[in-house]
C-alpha positions in Angstrom: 0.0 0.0 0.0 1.0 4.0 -0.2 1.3 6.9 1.7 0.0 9.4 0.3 1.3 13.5 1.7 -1.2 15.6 1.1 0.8 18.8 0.6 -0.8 22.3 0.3 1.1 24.5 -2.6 -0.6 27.8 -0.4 1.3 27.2 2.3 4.1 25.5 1.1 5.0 23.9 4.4 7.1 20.5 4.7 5.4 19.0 7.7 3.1 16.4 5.7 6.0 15.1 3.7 8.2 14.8 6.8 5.4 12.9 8.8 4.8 10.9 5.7 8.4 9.8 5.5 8.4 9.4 9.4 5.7 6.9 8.5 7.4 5.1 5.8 10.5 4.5 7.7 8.4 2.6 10.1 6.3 0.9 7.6 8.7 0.5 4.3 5.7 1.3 2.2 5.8 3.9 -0.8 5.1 7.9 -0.5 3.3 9.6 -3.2 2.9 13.5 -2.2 0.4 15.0 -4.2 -1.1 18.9 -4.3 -4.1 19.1 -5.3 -5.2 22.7 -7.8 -8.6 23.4 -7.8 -10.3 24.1 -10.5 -13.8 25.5 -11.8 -17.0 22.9 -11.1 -17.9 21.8 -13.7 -15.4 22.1 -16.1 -15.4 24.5 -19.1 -13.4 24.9 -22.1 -11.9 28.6 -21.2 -8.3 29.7 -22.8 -7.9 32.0 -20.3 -9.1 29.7 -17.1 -6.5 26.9 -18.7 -3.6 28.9 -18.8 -3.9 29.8 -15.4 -4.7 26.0 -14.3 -1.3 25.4 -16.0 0.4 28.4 -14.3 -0.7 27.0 -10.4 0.0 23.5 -11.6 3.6 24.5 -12.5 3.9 26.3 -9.6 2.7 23.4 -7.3 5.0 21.1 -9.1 7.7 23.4 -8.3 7.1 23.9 -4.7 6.2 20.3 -4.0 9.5 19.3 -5.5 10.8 21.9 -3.2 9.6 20.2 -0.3 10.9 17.0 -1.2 14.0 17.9 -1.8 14.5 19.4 1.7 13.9 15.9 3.3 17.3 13.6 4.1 18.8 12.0 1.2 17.5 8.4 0.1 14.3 9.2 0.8 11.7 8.2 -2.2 9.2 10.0 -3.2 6.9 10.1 -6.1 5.7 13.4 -6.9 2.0 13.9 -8.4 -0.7 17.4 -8.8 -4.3 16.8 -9.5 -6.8 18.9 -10.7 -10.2 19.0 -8.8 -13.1 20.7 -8.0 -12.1 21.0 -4.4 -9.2 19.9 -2.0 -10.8 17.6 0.0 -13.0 16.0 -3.3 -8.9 15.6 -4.9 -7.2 14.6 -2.0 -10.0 11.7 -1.4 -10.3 10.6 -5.1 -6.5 9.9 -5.0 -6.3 8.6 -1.9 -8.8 5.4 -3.4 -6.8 5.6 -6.3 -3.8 4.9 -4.6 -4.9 2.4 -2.0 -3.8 4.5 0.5 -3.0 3.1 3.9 -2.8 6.0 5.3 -3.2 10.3 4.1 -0.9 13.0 5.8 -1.9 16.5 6.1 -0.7 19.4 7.9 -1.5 21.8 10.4 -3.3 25.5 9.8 -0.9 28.3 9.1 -3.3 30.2 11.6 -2.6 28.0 14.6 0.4 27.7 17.3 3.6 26.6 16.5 4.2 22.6 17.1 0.7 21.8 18.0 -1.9 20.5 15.6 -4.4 23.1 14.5 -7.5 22.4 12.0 -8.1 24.7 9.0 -11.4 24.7 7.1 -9.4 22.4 4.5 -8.0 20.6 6.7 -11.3 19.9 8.7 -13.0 18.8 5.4 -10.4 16.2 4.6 -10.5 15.0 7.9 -14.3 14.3 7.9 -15.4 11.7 5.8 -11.9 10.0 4.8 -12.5 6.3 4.4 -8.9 6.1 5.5 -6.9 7.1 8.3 -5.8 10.8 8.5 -2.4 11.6 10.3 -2.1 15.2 11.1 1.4 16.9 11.5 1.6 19.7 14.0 2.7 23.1 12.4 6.1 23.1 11.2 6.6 19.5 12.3 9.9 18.1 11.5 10.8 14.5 12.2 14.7 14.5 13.1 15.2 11.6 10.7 13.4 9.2 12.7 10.6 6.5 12.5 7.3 6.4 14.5 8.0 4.4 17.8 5.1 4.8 19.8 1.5 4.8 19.6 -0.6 6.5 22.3 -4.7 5.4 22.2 -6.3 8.0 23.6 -9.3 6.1 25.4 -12.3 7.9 26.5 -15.4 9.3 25.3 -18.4 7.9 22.6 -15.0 6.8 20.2 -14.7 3.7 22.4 -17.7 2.0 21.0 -15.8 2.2 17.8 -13.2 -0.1 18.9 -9.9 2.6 19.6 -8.0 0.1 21.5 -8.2 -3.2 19.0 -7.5 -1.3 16.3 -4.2 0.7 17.8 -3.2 -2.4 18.7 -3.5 -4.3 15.7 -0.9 -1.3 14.1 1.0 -0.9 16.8 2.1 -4.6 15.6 1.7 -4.0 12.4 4.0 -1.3 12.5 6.1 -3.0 14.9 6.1 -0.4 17.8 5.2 -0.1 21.0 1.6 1.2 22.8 0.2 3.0 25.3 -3.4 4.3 26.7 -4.1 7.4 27.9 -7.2 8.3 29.4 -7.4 12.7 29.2 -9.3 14.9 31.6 -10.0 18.0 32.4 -11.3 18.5 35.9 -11.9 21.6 37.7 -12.0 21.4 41.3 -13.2 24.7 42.4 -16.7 23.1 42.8 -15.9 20.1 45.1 -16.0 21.7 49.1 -12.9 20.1 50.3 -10.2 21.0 52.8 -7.7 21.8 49.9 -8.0 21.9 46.3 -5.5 18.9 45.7 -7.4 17.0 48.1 -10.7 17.7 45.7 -8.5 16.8 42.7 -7.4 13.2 44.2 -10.8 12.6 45.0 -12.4 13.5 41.4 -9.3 12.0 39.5 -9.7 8.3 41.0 -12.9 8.3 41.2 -12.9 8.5 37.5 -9.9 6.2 37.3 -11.3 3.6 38.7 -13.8 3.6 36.6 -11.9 3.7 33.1 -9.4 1.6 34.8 -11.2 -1.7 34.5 -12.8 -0.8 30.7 -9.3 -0.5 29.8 -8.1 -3.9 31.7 -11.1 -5.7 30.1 -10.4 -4.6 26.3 -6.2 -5.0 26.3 -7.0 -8.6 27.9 -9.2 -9.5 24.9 -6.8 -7.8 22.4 -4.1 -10.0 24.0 -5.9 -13.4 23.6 -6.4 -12.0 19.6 -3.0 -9.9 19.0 -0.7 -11.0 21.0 0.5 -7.4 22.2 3.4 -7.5 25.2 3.1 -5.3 27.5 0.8 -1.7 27.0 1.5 1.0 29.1 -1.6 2.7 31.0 -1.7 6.3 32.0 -4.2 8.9 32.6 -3.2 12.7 31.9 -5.5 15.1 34.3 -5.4 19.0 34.6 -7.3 22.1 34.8 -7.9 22.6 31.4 -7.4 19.4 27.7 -3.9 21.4 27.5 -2.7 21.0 30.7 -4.1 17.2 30.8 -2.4 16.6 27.6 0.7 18.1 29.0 0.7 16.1 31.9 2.1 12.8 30.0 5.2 12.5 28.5 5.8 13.1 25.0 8.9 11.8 23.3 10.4 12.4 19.2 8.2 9.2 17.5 5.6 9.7 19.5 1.6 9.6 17.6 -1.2 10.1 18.9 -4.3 7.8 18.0 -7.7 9.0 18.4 -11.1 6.7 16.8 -13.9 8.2 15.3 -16.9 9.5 17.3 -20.2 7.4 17.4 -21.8 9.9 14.9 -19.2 8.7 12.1 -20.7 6.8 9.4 -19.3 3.2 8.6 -15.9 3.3 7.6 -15.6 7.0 7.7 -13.3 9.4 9.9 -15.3 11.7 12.2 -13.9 13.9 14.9 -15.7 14.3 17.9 -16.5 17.1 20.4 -13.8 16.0 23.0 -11.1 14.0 20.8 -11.4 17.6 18.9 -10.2 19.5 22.2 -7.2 17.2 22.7 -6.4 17.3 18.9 -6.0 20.8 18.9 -3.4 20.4 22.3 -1.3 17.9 20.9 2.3 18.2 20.6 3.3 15.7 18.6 1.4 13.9 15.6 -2.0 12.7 15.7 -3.7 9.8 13.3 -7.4 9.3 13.2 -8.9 6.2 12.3 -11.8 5.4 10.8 -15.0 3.6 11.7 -14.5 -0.1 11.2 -16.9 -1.8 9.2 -19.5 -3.6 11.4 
């Protein structure tokens, strides 16, 4: 199968490439990158509207070649820009066409500096995508690396969607290793204790022990299945989803895997309310997976 960089001749930015190529030295599978020019719906015979399709395709070539060319020698990449009548519509239709395992995009151009942020493009290609979507914080660069961690986030209505089999079923696909995190933001000002850590304590394993055992209960299935070793359990906790998504550690080949939301159709990406929140606070990259077939 193919990765396939979805790379944004607007911005011009490298971080899609260099999370695609992360990727691919994990994997060993192919990168295509591929800009997508948008053109007028439906099409018309225009000399005018032609020669200016053929002036942004030239210049998307150019700075997609650009981008390439920047990433550590050895590194193969086939280069590719489509015409459609929209991004996302492009970026989809060559994703099947490839047999994509796997689309990268990047982050907004609006949002901070090495934490993902969701543009109106971005958010488009996100929803709907039949395959996963790995999104690279802004101005993500890998260090020459591969992936060597995956990091379920577990919590919330993606659950019913079955996060943790299917992190762990890449996780050893990819060979690398796994860890759950369970996120949440707690504020403690309401509970009437003595102290404020003492109303955190309280709050925070209360909840734990709830998750705790969900957790317990769907690793020891994907063990008799998969055959993972051991997964590392966590919970991050703070005041607000950046402080609790702060609160773990965070290493270079570190990815973040979030499933879709119970409102995604079948085999379909959607994003939901809360994995949104701790999307936009994540420091490293993050990969969401679609809803499995049922």
């Amino acid at each position: 199968m193919t990765i396939v960089a979805g790379f944004s001749a607007a911005r011009r930015g490298t971080a899609p490439v260099e999370l695609a190529a992360q990727i691919a030295r994990t994997t060993g599978e192919q990168i295509v990158a591929v800009a997508i020019v948008e053109r007028r719906r439906p099409p018309k015979s225009d000399p005018i509207e032609d020669e200016y399709l053929d002036y942004l395709t030239t210049d998307a070539e150019r700075a997609l070649h650009g981008a390439v060319d920047a990433l550590p020698a050895g590194t193969g990449i086939t280069v590719e820009v489509r015409a459609a009548t929209s991004i996302p519509t492009g970026l989809a239709q060559f994703a099947t066409e490839q047999q994509a395992s796997v689309v990268t995009v990047g982050s907004s151009s609006t949002g901070l500096l090495g934490r993902v942020a969701l543009g109106s493009v971005t958010d488009r290609v996100v929803h709907g995508s039949a395959v996963p979507i790995a999104i690279a914080p802004r101005g993500y660069a890998s260090g020459g690396g591969p992936v060597r961690r995956l990091t379920a986030a577990f919590g919330g209505q993606a659950d019913v969607n079955g996060l943790i089999p299917a992190a762990a079923a890449l996780a050893k696909k990819w060979g690398v290793g796994l860890r759950v995190v369970s996120f949440t933001a707690r504020d403690v000002s309401a509970y009437a204790m003595a102290t404020p850590k003492q109303a955190e304590n309280l709050v925070v394993d209360r909840w734990w022990q709830n998750i705790q055992d969900d957790i317990t209960k769907q690793l020891d299935t994907v063990r008799s299945t998969v055959g993972l070793p051991d997964v590392e359990v966590a919970v991050g906790v703070g005041p607000d989803w950046r402080a609790a998504v702060e609160s773990v550690q965070w290493g270079p080949g570190d990815v973040l895997v979030l499933g879709s939301g119970a409102a995604a159709q079948t085999q379909q990406v959607f994003l939901g309310s809360v994995a949104a929140r701790i999307v936009r606070n994540s420091p490293v990259p993050v990969m969401i997976l679609p809803r499995p077939a049922t």
